[in-house]
C-alpha positions in Angstrom: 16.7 21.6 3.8 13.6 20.9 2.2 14.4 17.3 1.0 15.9 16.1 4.3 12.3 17.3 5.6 10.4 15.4 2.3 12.7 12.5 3.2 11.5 12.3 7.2 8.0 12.6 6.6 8.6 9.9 4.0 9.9 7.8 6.5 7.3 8.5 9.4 4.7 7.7 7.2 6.1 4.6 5.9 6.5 3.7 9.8 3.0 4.5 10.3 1.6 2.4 7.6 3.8 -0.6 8.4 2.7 -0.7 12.1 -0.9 -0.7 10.9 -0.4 -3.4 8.2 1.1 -5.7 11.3 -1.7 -4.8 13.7 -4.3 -5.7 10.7 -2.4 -8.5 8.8 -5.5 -10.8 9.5 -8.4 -9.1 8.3 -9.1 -10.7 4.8 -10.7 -7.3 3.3 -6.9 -5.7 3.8 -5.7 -8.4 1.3 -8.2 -8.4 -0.8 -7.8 -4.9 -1.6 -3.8 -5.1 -1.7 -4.5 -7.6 -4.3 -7.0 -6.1 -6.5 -5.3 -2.8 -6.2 -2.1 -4.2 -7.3 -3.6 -5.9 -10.0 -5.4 -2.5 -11.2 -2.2 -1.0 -11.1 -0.6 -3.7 -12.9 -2.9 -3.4 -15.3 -2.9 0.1 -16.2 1.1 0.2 -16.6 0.5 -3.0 -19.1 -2.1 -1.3 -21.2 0.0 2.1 -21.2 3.4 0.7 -22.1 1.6 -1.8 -24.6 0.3 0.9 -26.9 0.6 0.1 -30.6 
């Protein structure tokens, strides 16, 4: 029962986020930070996995 509940939360969240990416798709700061925070995150799972 618990999972089912995880799993709709999940999902209304995910709906949440999505309608407030569409209603702020053209602000240039949003896209900005999607970039640089994909790029820190790239970054971080680089340096990790590329431990000698």
């Amino acid at each position: 029962m618990q999972i089912l509940t995880l799993w709709e939360k999940l999902n209304e969240y995910s709906l949440q986020f999505r309608d407030w990416i569409f209603e702020n798709y053209r602000n240039p700061l949003l896209w900005v930070g999607i970039v640089v925070g994909g790029y820190l995150i790239f970054r971080a799972v680089y340096s990790t996995l590329n431990k000698d």
